[in-house]
C-alpha positions in Angstrom: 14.7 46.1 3.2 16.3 46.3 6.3 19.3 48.3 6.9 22.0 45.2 7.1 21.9 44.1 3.2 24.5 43.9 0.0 24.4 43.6 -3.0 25.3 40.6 -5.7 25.7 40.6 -9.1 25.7 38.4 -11.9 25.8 38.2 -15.3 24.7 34.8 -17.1 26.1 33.1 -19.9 25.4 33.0 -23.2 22.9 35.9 -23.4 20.1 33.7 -24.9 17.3 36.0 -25.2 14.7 32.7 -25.3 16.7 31.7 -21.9 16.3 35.4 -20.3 12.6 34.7 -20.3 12.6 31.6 -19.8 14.3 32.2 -15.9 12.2 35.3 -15.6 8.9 33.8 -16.9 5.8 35.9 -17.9 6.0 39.6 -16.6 8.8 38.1 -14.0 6.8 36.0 -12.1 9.7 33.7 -11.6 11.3 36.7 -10.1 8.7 38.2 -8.2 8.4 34.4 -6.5 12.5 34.2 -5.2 12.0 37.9 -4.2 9.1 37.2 -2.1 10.1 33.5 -0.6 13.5 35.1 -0.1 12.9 38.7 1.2 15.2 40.1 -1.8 15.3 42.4 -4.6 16.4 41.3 -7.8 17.2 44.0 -10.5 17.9 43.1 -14.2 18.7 44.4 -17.1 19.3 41.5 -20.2 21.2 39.4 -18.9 23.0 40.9 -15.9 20.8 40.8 -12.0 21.8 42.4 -9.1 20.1 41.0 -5.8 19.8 42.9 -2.7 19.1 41.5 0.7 20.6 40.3 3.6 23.6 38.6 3.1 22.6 35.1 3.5 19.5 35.6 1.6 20.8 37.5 -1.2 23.9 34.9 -2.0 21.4 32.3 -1.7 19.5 34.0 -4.8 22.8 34.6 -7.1 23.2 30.6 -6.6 19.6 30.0 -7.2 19.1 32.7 -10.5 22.8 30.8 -11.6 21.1 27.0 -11.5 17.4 28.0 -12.8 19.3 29.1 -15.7 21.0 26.4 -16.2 18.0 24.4 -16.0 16.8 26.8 -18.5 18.9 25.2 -21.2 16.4 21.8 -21.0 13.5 23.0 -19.9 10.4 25.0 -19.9 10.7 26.4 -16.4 7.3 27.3 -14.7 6.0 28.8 -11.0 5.6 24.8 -9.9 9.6 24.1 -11.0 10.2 27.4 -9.1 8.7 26.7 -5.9 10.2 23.1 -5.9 13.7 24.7 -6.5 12.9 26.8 -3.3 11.9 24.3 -1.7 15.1 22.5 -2.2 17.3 25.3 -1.3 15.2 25.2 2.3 15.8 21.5 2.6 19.6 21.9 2.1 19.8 24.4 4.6 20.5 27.2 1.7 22.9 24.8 -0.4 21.8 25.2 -4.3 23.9 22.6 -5.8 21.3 19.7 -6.3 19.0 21.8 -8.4 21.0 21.0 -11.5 18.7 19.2 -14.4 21.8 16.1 -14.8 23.6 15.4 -11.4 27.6 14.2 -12.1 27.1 12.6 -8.9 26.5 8.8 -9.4 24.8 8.1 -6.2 22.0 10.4 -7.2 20.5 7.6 -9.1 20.0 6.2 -5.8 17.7 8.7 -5.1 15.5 9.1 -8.8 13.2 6.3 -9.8 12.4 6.7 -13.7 8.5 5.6 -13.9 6.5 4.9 -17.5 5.4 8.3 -17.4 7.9 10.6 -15.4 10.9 10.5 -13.6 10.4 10.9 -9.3 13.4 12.7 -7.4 13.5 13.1 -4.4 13.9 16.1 -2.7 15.8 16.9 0.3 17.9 15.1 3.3 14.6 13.2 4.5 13.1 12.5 1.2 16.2 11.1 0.9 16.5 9.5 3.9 12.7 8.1 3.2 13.3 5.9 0.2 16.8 5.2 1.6 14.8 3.6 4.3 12.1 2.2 2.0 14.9 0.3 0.0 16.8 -1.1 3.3 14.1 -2.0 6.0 11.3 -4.5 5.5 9.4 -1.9 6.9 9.9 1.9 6.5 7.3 4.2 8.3 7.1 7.9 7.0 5.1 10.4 9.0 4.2 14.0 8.6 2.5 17.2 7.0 0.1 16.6 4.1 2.2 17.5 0.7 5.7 16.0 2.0 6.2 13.2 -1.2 5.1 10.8 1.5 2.5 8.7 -0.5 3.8 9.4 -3.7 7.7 8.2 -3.1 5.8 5.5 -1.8 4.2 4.5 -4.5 7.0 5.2 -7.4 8.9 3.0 -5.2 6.8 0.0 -5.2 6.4 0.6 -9.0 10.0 0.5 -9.2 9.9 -2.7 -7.5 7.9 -4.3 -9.1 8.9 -3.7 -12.8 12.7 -4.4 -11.4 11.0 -7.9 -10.3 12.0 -7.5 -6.9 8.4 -8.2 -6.1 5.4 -10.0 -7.7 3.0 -7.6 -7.1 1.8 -4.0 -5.4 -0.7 -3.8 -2.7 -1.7 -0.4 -1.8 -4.3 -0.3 1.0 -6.3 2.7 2.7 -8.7 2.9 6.1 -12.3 3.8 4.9 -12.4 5.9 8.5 -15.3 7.7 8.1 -17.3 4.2 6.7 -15.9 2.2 9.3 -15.7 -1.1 7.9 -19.5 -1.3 7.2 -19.6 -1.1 3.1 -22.5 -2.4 3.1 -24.6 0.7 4.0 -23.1 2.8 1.2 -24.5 2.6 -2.2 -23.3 1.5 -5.3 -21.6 -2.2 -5.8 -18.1 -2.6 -4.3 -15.6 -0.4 -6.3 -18.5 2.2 -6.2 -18.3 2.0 -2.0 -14.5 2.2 -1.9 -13.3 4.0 -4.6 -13.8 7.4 -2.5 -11.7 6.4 0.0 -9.0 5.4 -2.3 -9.0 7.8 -4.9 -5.6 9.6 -3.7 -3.9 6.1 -5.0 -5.2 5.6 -7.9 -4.1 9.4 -8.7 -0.3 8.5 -7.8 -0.5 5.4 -10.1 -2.4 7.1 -12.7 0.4 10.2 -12.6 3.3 7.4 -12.9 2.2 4.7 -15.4 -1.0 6.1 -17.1 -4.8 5.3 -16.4 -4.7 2.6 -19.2 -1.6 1.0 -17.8 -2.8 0.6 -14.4 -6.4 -0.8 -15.7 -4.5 -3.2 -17.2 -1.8 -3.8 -14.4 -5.3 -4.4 -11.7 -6.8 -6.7 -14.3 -3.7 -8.6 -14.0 -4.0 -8.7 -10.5 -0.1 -7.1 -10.5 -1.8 -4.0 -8.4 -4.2 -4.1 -5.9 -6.1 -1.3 -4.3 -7.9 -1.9 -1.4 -9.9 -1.2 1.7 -7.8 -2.1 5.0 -10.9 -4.0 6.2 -10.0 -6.4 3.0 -6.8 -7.4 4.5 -7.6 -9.2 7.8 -6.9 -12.9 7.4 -4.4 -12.7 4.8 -0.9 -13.3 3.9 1.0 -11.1 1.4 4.4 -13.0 0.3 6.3 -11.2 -2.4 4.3 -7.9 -2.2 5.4 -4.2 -1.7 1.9 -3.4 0.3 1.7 0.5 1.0 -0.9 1.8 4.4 -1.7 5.1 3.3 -3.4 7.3 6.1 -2.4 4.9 9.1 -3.1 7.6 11.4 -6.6 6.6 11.0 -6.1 3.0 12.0 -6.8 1.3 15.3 -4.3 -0.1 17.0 -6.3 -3.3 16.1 -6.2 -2.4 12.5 -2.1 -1.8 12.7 -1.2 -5.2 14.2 -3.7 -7.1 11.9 -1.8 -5.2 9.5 1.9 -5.0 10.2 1.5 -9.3 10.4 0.1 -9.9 7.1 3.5 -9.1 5.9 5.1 -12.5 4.3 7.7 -13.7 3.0 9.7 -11.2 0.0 7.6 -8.5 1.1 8.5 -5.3 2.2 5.8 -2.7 3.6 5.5 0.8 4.1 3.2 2.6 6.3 2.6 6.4 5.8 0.5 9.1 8.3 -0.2 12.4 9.7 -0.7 12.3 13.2 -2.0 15.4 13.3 -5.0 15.0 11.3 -6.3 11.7 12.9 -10.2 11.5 12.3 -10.8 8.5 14.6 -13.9 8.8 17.6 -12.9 10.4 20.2 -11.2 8.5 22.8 -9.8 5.7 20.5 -5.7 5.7 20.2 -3.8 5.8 16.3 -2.2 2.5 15.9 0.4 4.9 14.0 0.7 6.9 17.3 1.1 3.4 18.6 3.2 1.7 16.8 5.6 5.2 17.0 5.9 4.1 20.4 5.9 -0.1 20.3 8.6 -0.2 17.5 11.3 3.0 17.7 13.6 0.3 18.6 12.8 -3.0 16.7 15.1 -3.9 14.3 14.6 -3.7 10.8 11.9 -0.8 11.0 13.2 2.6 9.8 11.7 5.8 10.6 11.3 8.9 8.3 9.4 12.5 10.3 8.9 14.8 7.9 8.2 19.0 8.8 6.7 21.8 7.0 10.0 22.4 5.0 9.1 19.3 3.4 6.2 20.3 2.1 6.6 20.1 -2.2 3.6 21.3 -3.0 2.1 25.2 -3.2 3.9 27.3 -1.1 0.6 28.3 0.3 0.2 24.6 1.9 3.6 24.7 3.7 2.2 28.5 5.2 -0.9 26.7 6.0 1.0 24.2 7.4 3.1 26.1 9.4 0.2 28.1 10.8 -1.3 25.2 12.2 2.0 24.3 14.1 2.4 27.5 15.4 -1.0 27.5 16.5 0.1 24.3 18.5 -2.1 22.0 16.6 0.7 20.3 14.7 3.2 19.2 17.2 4.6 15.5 16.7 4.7 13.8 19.6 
């Protein structure tokens, strides 16, 4: 530890020995995970803790210990709930206070969306700010890091419309880059061609409303998943129509795009810039568009950064590598 620390203690209420272990987890891997993502020690013995670090760090982990175990009282908490909790704390600039399980707070409805299967917070000021822009613009753009809660907001959001009948049906469409737009060479009949490419979709919808729910929602013709090739020459009125991976567009592909969008539709596109798999030489339309709409009216803008990152902590390290490395910068 280094030689500028305290030292906070706790003691947590009622001494509920189920509870204890619940926070700590198996052989205290909950612990050992704020210890190491905080540079802290945490003592404890039953249910009293003493954390040791720098004072920032080590107030941050009373607050944190404090709201796991509250959580504690309505859940079963695990390493995944842990990390997201950290994550949260990052997001808020060290601020704990949204981690409780039931928020008092009304407008935090505003930011949940309760799907068949699960409910889908967001997590932070620009996951916030994301589906705040997703709900007021036509057309909300979100770009950043792979793991952010771009895609899947995304898609519990166009669920959401659509089963509150603000639209008539979901679109969510996908470039098959490395295909180009020539299916025909790939074997297999149609789904068989593109369902590689849009397999990450199908997982989102699959997580929210169950694989036997969305068979029957695409029989229906209520969701549609498809190629962006499949798009030119139509009009999509009354749609919530999702571009996953519009880094991999050409600027071609992102104005045939952006102008299919009709009438009681609203659109969001979604893209790393930093992983663009196009031939060399040939511009993003997402880097494009960045550029041709910052100031048009009704688009909203959401940049995302490492911190958002919601999945293993490993993939925001990774992450972070890579943008030290200068290989991640946003234009």
């Amino acid at each position: 530890m280094n030689a500028v620390t305290i030292s906070r203690d706790l003691v947590l209420e009622p001494a509920d020995n189920n509870r204890l272990a619940n926070l700590c987890g198996q052989f205290d891997e909950h612990i050992r995970q704020i210890e190491r993502r905080l540079n802290v020690e945490i003592a404890s013995r039953g249910n009293q803790f003493r954390i040791t670090g720098k004072p920032g760090a080590a107030q941050i982990g009373q607050d944190l210990i404090q709201s796991l175990f509250r959580l504690t009282d309505s859940e079963r908490l695990d390493p995944e709930r842990v990390h997201i909790c950290l994550q949260e704390v990052a997001m808020n600039d060290g601020e704990v206070a949204e981690l409780s399980a039931v928020h008092d707070d009304g407008d935090e409805s505003l930011f949940e969306i309760q799907t068949r299967r699960k409910l889908v917070r967001a997590r932070g000021a620009n996951q916030r700010g994301y589906l705040k822009n997703i709900r007021e613009h036509d057309l909300a753009i979100g770009i950043g890091p792979a793991g952010t809660g771009k895609t899947y907001l995304a898609v519990a959001s166009a669920i959401d419309a659509l089963e509150s009948e603000q639209v008539r049906r979901i679109i969510l469409v996908r470039p098959a880059v490395e295909a180009g737009e020539r299916l025909g060479f790939l074997p297999g009949d149609l789904s068989q061609k593109v369902d590689p490419y849009l397999r990450p979709m199908y997982d989102a919808l699959y997580d929210m409303l169950g694989p036997e729910q969305v068979g029957r929602m695409i029989e229906k013709n209520l969701i549609e998943v498809a190629p962006l090739a499949f798009m030119r020459g139509r009009s999509l009125n009354d749609s919530f129509v999702l571009l996953d991976e519009a880094q991999n567009t050409s600027v071609a592909q992102m104005k045939m795009f952006l102008t299919r969008i009709g009438f009681g539709s609203r659109a969001v596109v979604t893209g790393d810039i930093t992983q663009i798999d196009l031939p060399a030489g040939q511009q993003s339309g997402l880097k494009n568009a960045v550029e041709i709409l910052s100031d048009v009216d009704g688009v909203g803008f959401t940049w995302f950064t490492p911190n958002d990152v919601v999945r293993h902590e490993l993939v925001q390290r990774i992450v972070e590598a890579y943008e030290s490395d200068g290989n991640g910068k946003q234009p």
